[in-house]
N, C-alpha and C positions, 0 to 999 in steps of 0.2 A: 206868725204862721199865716201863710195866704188862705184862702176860700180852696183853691186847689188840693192844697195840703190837710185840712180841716174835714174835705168831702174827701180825699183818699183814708183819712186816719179812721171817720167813719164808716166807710163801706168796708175799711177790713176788721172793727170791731163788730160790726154786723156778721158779717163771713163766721169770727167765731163765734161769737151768741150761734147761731144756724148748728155749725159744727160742735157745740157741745151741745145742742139740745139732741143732734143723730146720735153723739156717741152716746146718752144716758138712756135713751130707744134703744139700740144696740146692744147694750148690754142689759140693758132687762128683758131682751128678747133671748141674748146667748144665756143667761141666768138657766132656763129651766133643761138646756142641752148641756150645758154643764153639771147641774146637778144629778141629772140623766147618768150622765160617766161616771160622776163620785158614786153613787147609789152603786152602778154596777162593778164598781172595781173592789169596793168593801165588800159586797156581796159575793163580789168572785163566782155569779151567775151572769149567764147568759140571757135571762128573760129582759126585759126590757122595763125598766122603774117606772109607772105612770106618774110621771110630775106633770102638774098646770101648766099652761102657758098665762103669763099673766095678761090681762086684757088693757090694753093701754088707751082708757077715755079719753074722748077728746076734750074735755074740761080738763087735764093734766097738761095737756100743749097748753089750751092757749092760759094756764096759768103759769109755764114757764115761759113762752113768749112775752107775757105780762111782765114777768119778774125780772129777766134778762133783760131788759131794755133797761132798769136804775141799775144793775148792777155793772163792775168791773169782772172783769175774766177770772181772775182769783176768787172772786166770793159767788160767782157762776161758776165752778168747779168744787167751789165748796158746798153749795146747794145742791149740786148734781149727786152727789158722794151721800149727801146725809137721805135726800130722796132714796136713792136707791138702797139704803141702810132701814130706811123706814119700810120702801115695798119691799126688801127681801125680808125681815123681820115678820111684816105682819102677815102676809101672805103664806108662813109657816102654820097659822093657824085658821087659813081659809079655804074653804073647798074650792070655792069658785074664783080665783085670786082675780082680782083687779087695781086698777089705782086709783077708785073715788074712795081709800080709806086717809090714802094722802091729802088728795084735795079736798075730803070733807072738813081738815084740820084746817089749810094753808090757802085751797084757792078763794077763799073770799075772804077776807082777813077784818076781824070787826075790832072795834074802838078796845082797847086796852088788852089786844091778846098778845099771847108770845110768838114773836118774830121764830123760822125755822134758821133761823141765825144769828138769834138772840145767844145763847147760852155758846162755853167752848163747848168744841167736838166731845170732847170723853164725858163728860157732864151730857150732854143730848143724847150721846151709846146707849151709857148707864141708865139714862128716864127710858128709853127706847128698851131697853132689857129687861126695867123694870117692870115696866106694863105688860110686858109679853109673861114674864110670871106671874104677876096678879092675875091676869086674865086666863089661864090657866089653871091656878091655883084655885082662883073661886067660880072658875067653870062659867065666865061673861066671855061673849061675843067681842071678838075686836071691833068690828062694827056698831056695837052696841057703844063701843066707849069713843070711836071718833065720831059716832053721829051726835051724841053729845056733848062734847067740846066744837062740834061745826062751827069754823071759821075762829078757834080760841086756841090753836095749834096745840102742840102738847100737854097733858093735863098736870097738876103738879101731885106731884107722886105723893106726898103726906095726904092730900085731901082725896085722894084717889083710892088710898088702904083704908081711910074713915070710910068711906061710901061703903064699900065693900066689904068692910067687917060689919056694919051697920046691918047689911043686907043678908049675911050671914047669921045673924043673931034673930031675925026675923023668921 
């Protein structure tokens, strides 16, 4: 492969890293205009559903600008998917939605935590579904539980119903 070919095969995998970081913007922006419509067509009113817009930190760019540069396109669409699975999740149970619940997990990644690409997809769902019931269940702050995993990505769900049963018996 020449230098020619080397610099073109690079600037069009830049081009997409760029373009999947708009589409996952994109659709966590169409996210709350859609939910807007579901709300209203089950409802079968007229009023207008107040959903958040979710507030997109800029510690969330430059953690995917970060990330997108080791990765390949396929596991840059795979992160894209599981990100937005995480903000649409957790921002179900936040007033003021944002994505520093994402980045407190993932953008600064410390010595022996879990990769957001460690585990398959339906195994990551299912922790991701999990937590959204515990946290519900025993009435904790999503924020409460990613500021404490910060930077140790998803918590493990068996050690995660111990705290919380623990907290409950107190």
């Amino acid at each position: 492969m020449t230098n020619l070919e080397k610099n073109n095969r690079y600037q069009q995998e830049q081009r997409m890293r760029i373009e999947s970081k708009q589409r996952l913007i994109k659709n966590i922006e169409r996210r709350s205009r859609l939910l807007k419509l579901i709300s209203q067509k089950i409802s079968k009113e007229e009023k207008e559903v107040d959903i958040p817009d979710i507030v997109i930190k800029n510690t969330l760019l430059k953690f995917l600008d970060k990330r997108y540069n080791n990765e390949d396109i396929e596991k840059i669409k795979d992160l894209n998917l599981r990100i937005f699975v995480l903000l649409n999740r957790f921002t179900t149970l936040l007033k003021k939605p944002d994505t520093s619940s994402v980045t407190s997990l993932y953008a600064y990644q410390k010595k022996d935590s879990v990769d957001i690409l460690e585990k398959k997809y339906n195994e990551f769902i299912n922790d991701v579904k999990e937590i959204i019931k515990l946290a519900k269940e025993y009435k904790i702050s999503i924020k409460s539980i990613t500021g404490m995993q910060n930077g140790l990505g998803i918590p493990d769900i068996g050690e995660l119903k111990k705290l919380f049963k623990n907290k409950g018996q107190k």
